[in-house]
N, C-alpha and C positions, 0 to 999 in steps of 0.2 A: 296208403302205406300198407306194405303188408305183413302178415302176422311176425314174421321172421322177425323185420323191420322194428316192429313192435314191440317183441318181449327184449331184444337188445336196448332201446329203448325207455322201457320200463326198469329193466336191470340195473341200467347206468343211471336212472332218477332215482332209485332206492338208493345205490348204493351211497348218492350224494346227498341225500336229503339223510340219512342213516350217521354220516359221518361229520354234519352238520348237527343233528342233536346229538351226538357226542361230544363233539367242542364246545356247544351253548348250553346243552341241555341238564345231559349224566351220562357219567363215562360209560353204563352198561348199554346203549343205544349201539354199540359194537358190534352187540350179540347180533344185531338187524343186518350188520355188514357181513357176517360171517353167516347167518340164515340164504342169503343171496347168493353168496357164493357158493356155498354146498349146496344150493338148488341147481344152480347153474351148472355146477359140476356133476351132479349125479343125472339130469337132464339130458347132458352130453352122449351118454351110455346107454341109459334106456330109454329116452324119447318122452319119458312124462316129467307133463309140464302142467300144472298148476294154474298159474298165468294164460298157457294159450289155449287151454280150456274155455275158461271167463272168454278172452276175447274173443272166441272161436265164437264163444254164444250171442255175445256182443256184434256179428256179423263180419269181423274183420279176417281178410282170406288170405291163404296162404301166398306164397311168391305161383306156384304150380295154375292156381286158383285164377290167380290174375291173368296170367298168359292164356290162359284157355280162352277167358273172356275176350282179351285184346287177337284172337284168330278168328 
C-alpha cells in the first residue's frame, strides 16, 4: 500500500473510531473528529503531514516510490 493509500486510510480509521467514542464514550471525543479534519485540510495546502512522517519512517513509500521500483 502506499503512503498516499495510507494516510487516507488512517484518516478514515480516526475519523470513525473518533465518532464511535463519541456515541459510547463522551461527547467531547468530537474534538478528535474535528483535529483530523483541520489536519487534513491544512495538509491539503502545505503538504505537511504529521502522519506521513511516521509512516514515511516506518518504511511505507510513496505512489512515485513504488513505480520506480516496479520499472
Amino acid at each position: 500500500m502506499s503512503l498516499e493509500r495510507s494516510i487516507m486510510a488512517f484518516a478514515g480509521f480516526m475519523v470513525l473510531l473518533s465518532l464511535a467514542l463519541t456515541a459510547l464514550v463522551h461527547h467531547n471525543f468530537v474534538w478528535l473528529t474535528v483535529f483530523v479534519g483541520a489536519n487534513l485540510f491544512q495538509s491539503a495546502f502545505t503538504g505537511f503531514c504529521p502522519a506521513a512522517m511516521l509512516m514515511r519512517k516506518m518504511g511505507i513509500k510513496s505512489e512515485a516510490e513504488l513505480c520506480k521500483l516496479k520499472q
